[in-house]
TORLUMDO-899738 format. One record per atom (N, C-alpha, C): atom name; x, z, y; residue number from 1. Coordinates in nm, 3 decimals. Layout:
N
("CA" (X Z Y) NUM)
...
END
This chain:
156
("N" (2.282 -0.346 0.706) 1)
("CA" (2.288 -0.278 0.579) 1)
("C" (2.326 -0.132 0.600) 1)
("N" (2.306 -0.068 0.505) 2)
("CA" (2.404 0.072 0.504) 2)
("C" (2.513 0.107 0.445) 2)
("N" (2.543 0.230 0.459) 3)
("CA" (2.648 0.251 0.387) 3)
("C" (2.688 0.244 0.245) 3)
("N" (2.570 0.276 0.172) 4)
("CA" (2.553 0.217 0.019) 4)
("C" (2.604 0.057 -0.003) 4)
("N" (2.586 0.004 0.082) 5)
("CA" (2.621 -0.140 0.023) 5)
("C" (2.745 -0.188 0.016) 5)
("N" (2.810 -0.234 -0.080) 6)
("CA" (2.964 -0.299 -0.105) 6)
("C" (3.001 -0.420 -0.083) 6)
("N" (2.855 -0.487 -0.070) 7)
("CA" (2.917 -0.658 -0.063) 7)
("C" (3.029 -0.671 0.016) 7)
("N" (3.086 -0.782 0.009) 8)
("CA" (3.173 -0.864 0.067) 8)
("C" (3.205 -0.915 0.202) 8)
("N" (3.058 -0.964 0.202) 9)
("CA" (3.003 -1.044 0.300) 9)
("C" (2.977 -1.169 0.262) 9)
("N" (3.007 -1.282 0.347) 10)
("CA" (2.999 -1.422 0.348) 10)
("C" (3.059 -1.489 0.223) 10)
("N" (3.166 -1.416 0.221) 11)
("CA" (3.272 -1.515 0.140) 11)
("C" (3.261 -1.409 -0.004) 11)
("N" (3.155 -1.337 -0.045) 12)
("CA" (3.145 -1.239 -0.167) 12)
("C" (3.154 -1.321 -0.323) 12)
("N" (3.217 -1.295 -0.381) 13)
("CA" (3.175 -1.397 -0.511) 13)
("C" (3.054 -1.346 -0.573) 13)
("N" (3.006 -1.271 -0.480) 14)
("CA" (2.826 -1.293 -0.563) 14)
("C" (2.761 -1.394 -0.518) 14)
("N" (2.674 -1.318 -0.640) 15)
("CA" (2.548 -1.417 -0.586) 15)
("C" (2.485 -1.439 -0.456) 15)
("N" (2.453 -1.475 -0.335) 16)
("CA" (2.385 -1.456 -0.241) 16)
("C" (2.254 -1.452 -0.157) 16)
("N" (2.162 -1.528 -0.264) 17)
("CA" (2.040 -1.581 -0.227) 17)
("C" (1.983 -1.595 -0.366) 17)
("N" (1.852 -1.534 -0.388) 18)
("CA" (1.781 -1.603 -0.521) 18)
("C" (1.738 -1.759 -0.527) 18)
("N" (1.760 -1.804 -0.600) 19)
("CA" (1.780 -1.976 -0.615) 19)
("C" (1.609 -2.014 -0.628) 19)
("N" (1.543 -1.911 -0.744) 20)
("CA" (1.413 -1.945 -0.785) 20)
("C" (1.339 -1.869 -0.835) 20)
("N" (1.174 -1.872 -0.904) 21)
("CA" (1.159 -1.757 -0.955) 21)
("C" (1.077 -1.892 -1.096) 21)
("N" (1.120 -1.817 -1.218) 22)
("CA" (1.035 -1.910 -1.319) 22)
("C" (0.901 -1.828 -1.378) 22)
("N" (0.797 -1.882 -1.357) 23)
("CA" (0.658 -1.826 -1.355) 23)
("C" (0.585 -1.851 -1.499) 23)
("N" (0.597 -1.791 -1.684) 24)
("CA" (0.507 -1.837 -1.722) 24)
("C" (0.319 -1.806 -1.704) 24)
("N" (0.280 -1.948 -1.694) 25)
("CA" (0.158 -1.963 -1.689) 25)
("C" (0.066 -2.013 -1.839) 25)
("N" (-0.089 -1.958 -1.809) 26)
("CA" (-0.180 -2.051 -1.918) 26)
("C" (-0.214 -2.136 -1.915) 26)
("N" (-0.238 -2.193 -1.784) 27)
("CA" (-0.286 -2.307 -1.790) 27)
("C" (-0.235 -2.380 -1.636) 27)
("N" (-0.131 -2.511 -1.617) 28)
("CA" (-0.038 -2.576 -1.539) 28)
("C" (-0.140 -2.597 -1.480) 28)
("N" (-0.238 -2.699 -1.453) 29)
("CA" (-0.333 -2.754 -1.409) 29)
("C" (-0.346 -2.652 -1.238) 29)
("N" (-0.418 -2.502 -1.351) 30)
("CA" (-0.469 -2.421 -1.215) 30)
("C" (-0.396 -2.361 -1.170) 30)
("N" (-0.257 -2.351 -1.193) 31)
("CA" (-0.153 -2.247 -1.133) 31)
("C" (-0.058 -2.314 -1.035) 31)
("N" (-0.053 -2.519 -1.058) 32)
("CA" (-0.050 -2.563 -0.944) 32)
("C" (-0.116 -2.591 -0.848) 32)
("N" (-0.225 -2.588 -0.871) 33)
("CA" (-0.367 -2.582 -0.764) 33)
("C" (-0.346 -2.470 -0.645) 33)
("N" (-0.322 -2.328 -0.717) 34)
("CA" (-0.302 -2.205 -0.660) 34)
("C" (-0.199 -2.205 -0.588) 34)
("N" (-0.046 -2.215 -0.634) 35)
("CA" (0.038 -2.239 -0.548) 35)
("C" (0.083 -2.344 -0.467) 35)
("N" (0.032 -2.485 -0.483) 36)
("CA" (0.046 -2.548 -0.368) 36)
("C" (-0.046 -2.514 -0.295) 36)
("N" (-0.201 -2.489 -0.302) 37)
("CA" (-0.298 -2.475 -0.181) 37)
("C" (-0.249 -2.299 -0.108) 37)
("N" (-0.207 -2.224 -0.173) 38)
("CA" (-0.196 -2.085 -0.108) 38)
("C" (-0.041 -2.039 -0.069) 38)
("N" (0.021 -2.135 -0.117) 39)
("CA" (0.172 -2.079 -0.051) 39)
("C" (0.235 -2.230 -0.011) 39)
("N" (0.131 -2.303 -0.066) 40)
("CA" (0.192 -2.479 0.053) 40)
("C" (0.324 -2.545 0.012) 40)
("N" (0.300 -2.488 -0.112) 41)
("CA" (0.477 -2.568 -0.203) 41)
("C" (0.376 -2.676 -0.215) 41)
("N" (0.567 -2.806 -0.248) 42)
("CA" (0.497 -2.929 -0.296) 42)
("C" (0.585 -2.947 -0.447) 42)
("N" (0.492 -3.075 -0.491) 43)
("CA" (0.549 -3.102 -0.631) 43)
("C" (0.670 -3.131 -0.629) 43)
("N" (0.763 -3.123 -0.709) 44)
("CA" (0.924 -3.205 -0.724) 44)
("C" (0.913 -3.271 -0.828) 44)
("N" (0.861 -3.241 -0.968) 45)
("CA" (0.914 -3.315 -1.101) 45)
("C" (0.800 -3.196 -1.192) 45)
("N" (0.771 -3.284 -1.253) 46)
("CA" (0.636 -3.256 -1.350) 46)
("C" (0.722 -3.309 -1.485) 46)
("N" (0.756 -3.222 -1.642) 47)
("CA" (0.775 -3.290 -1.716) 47)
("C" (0.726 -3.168 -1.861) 47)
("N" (0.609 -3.230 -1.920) 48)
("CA" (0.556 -3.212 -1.990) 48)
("C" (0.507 -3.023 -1.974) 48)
("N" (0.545 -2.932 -1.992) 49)
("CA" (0.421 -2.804 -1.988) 49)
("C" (0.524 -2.727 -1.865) 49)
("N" (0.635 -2.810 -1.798) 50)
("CA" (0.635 -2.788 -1.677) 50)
("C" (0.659 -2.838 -1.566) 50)
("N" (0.638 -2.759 -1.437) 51)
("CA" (0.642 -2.816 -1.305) 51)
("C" (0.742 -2.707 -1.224) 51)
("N" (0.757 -2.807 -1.093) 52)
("CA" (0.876 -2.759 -1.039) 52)
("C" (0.828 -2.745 -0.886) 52)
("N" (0.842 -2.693 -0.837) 53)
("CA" (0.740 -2.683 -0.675) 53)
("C" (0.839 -2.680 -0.566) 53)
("N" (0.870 -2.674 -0.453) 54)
("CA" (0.930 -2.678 -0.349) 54)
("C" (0.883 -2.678 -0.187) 54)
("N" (0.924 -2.561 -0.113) 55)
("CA" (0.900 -2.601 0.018) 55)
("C" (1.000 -2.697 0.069) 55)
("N" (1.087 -2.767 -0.005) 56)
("CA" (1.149 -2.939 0.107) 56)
("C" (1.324 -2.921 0.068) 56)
("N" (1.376 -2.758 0.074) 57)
("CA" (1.541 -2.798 0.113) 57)
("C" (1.596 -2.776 -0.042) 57)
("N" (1.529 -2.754 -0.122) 58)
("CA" (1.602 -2.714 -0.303) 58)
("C" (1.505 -2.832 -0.408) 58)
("N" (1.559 -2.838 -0.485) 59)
("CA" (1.478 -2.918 -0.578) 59)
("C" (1.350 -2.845 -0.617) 59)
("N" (1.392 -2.713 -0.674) 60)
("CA" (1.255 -2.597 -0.670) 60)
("C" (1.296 -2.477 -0.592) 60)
("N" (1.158 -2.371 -0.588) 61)
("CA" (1.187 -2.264 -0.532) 61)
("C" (1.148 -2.189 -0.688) 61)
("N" (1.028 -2.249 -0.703) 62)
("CA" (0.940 -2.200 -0.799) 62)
("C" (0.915 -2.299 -0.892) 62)
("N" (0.938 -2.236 -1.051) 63)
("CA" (0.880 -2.338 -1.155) 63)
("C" (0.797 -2.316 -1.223) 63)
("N" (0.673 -2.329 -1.289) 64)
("CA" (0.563 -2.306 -1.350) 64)
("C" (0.590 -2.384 -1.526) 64)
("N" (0.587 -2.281 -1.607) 65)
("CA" (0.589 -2.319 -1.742) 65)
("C" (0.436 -2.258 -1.807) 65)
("N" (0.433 -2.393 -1.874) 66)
("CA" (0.272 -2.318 -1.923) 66)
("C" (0.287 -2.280 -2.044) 66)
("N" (0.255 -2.175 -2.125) 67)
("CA" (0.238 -2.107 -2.196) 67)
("C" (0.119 -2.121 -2.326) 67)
("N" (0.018 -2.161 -2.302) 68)
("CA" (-0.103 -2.176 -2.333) 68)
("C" (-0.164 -2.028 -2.323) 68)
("N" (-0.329 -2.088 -2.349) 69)
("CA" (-0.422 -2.028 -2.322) 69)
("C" (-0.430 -1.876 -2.360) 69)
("N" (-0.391 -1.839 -2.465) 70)
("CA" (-0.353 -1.751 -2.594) 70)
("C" (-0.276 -1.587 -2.519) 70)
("N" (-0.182 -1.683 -2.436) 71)
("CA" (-0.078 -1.628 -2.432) 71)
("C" (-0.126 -1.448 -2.286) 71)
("N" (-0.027 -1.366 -2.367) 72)
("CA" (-0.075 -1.219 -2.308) 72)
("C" (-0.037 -1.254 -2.148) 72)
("N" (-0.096 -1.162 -2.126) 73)
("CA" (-0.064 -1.145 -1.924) 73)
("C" (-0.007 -1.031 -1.946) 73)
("N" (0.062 -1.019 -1.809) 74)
("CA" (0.181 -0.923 -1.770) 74)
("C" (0.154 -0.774 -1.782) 74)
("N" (0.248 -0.713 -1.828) 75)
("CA" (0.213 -0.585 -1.900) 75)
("C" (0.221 -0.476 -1.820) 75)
("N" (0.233 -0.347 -1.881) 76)
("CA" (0.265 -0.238 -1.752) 76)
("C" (0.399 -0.155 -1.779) 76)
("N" (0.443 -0.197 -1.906) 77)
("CA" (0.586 -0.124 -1.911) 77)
("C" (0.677 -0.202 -1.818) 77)
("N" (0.825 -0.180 -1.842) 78)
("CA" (0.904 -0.259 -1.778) 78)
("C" (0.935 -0.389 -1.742) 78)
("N" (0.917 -0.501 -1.640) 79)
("CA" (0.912 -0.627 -1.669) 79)
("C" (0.936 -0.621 -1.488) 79)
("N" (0.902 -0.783 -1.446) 80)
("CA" (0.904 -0.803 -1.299) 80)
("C" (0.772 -0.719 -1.193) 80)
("N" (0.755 -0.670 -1.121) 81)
("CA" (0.650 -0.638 -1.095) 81)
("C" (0.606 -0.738 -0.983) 81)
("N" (0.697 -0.798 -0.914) 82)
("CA" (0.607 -0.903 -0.832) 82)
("C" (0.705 -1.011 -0.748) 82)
("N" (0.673 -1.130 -0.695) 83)
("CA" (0.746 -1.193 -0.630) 83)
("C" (0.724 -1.175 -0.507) 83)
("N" (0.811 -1.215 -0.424) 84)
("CA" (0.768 -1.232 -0.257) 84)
("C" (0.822 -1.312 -0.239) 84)
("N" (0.741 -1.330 -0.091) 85)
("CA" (0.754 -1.488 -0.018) 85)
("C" (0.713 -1.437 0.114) 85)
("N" (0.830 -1.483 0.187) 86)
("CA" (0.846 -1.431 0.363) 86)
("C" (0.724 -1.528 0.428) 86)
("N" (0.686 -1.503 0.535) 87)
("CA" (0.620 -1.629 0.626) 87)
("C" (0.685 -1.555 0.784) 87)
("N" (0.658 -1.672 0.830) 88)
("CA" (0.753 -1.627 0.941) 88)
("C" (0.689 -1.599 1.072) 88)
("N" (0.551 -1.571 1.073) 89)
("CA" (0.437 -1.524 1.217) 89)
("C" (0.372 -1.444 1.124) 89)
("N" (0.290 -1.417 1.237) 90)
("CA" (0.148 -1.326 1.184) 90)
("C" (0.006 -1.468 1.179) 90)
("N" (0.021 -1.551 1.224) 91)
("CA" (-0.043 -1.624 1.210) 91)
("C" (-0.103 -1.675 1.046) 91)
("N" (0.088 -1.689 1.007) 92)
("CA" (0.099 -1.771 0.867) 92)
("C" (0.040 -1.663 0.812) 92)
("N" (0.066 -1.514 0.801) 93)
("CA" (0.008 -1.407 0.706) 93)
("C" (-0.131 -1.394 0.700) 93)
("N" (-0.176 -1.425 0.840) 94)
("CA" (-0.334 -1.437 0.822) 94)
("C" (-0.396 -1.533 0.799) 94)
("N" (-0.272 -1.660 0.765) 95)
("CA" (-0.372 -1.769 0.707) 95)
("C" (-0.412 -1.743 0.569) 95)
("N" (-0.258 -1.713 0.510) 96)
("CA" (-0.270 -1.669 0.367) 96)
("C" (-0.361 -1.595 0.315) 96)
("N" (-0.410 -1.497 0.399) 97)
("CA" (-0.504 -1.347 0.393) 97)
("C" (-0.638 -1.463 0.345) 97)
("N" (-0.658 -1.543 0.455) 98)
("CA" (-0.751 -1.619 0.452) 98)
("C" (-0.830 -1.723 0.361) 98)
("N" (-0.711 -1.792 0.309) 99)
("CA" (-0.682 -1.868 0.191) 99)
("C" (-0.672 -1.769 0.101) 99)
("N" (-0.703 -1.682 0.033) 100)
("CA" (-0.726 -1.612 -0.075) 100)
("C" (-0.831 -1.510 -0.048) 100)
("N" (-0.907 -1.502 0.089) 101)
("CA" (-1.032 -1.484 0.061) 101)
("C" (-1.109 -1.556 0.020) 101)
("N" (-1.107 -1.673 0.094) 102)
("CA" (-1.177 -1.789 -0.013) 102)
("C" (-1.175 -1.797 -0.117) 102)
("N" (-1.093 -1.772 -0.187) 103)
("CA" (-1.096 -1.764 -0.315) 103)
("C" (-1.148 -1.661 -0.389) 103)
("N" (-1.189 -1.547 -0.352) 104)
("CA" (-1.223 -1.441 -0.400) 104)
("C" (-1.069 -1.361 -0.463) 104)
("N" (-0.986 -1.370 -0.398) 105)
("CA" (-0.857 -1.305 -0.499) 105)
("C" (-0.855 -1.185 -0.423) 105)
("N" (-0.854 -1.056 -0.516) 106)
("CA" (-0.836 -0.925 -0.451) 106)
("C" (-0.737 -0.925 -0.384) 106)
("N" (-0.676 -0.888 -0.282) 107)
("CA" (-0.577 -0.826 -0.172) 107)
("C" (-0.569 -0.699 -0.115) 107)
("N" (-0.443 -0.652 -0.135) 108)
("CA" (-0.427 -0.519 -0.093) 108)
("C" (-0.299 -0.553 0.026) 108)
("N" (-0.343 -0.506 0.137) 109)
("CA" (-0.268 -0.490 0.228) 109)
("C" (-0.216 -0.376 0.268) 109)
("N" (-0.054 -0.381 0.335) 110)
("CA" (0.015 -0.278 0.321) 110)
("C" (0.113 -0.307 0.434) 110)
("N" (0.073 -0.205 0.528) 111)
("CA" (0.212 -0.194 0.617) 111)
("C" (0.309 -0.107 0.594) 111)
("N" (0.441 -0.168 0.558) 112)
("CA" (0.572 -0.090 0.531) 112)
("C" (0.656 -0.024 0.664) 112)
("N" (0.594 -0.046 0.790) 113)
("CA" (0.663 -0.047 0.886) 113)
("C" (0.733 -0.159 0.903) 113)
("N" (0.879 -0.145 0.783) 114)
("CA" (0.950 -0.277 0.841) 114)
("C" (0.886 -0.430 0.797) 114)
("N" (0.796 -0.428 0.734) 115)
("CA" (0.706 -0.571 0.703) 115)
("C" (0.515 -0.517 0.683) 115)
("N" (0.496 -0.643 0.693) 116)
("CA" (0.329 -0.654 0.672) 116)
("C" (0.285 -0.709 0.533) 116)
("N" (0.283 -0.676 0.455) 117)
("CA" (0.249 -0.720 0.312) 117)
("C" (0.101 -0.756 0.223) 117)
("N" (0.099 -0.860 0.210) 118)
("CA" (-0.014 -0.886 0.111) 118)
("C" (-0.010 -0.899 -0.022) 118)
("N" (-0.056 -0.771 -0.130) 119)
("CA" (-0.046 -0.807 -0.209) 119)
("C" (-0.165 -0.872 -0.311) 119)
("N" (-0.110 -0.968 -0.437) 120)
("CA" (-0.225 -0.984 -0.509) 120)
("C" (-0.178 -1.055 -0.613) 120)
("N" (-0.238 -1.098 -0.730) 121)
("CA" (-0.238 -1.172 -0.859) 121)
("C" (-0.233 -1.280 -0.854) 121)
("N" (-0.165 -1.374 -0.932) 122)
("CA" (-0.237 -1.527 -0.945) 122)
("C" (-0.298 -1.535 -1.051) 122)
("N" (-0.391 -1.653 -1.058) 123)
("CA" (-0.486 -1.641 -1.134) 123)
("C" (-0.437 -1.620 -1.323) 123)
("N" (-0.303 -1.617 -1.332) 124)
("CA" (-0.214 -1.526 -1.433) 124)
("C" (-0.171 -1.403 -1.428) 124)
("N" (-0.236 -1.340 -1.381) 125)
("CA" (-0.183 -1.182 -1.364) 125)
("C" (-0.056 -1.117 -1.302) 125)
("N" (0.000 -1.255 -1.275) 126)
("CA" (0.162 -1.215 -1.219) 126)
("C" (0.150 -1.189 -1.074) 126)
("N" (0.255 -1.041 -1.009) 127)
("CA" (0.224 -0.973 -0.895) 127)
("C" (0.290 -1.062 -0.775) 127)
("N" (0.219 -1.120 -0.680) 128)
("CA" (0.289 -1.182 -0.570) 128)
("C" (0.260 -1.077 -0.456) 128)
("N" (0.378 -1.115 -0.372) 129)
("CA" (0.351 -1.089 -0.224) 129)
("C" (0.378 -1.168 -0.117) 129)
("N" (0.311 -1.140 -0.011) 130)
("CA" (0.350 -1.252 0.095) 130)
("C" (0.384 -1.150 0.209) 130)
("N" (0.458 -1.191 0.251) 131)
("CA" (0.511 -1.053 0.396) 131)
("C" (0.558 -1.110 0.494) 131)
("N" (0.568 -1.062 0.615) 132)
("CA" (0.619 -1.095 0.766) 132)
("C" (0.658 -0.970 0.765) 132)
("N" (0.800 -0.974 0.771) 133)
("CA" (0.928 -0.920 0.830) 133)
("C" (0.917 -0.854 0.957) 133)
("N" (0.874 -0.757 0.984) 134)
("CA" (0.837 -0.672 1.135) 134)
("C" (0.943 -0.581 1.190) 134)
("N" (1.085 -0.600 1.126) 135)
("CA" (1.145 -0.474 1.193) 135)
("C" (1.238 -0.498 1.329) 135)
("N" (1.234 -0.635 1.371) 136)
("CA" (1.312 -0.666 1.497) 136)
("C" (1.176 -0.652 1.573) 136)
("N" (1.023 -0.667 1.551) 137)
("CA" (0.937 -0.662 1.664) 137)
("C" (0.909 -0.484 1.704) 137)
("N" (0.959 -0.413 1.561) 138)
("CA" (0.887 -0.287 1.604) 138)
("C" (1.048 -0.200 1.593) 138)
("N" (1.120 -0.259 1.603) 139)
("CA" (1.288 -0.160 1.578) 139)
("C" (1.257 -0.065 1.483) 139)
("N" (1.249 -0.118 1.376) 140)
("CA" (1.229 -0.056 1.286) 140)
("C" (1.356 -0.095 1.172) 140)
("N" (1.410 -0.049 1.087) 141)
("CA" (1.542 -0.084 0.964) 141)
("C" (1.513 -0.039 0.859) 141)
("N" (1.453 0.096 0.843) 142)
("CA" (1.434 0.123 0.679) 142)
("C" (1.275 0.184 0.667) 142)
("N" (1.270 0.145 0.566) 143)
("CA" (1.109 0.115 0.495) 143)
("C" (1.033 0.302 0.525) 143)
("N" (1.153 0.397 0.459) 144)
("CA" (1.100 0.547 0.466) 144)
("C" (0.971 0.569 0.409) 144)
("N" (0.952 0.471 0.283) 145)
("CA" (0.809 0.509 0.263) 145)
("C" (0.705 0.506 0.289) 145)
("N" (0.674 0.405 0.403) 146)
("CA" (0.567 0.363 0.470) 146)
("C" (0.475 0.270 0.371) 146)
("N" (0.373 0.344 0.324) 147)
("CA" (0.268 0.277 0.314) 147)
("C" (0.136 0.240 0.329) 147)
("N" (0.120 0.196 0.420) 148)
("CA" (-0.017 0.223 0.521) 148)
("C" (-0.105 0.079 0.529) 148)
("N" (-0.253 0.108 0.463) 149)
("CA" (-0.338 -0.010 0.487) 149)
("C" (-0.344 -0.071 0.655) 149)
("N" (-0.374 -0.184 0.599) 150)
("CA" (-0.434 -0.317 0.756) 150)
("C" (-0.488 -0.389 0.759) 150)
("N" (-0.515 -0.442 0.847) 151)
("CA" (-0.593 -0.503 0.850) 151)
("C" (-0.601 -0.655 0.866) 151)
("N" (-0.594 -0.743 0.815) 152)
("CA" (-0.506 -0.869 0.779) 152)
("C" (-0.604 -0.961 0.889) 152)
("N" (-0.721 -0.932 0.971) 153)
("CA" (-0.767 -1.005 1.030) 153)
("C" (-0.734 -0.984 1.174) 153)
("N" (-0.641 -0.918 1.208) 154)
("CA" (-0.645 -0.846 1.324) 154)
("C" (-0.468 -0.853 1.347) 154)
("N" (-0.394 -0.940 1.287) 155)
("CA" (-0.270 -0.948 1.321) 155)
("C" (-0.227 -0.978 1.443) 155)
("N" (-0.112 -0.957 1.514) 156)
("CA" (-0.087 -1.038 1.645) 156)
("C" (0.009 -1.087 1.665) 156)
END
């Protein structure tokens, strides 16, 4: 960290970890389709217009509330602008890359220096990212503004 930061540490009475992120959606059906096939969560508990997803150690990571059909997509004033989700190779990033070419989902890739980032929409307009963490391979610590296209087929 730097010097800006006050935490505690270990024993901080904050918060320490985000628990989850709650996602409304239009339609449950295709937004669990999307996130279990492209980020490989599984189901936990389905109860009526929502679902609860999990990679294995929390009940959820992610919950999907559906909204209906009607309902507006994400705006451009103030609100969340996107989630992320670590993977932990370059492998996993280029599977992902991969799995949403298939799909036709636009992707913008972005090297920060200290990570490799994919960004893009789900099929609700809400901003995800998927990133591999690069700053112990390239000694790298702060971002400085790096934003530089890549090439997501060519990872190593």
């Amino acid at each position: 960290m730097n010097a800006e930061d006050d935490s505690e540490g270990p024993a901080s009475t904050h918060p320490h970890t985000v628990g989850h992120v709650h996602l409304k959606v239009r339609d449950l059906e295709r937004a669990l389709e999307f996130y279990r096939s492209v980020l490989g969560l599984g189901l936990t508990e389905r109860e009526g217009r929502y679902a609860f997803l999990s990679w294995g150690e929390r009940h959820h990571d992610v919950a999907l509330q559906e909204v209906g059909a009607g309902a507006d997509g994400p705006g451009h004033g103030v609100g969340l602008y996107h989630v992320a989700f670590e993977v932990e190779t370059p492998a996993a990033l280029a599977n992902v890359y991969e799995d949403l070419r298939a799909r036709e989902v636009q992707v913008s890739p972005v090297d920060h220096g200290i990570s490799k980032a994919l960004y893009f929409a789900d099929p609700d307009g809400n901003g995800v990212e998927v990133y591999l963490d690069t700053r112990a391979s390239r000694d790298e610590s702060a971002w400085e503004g790096r934003n530089e296209h890549f090439d997501p087929t060519k990872l190593e």
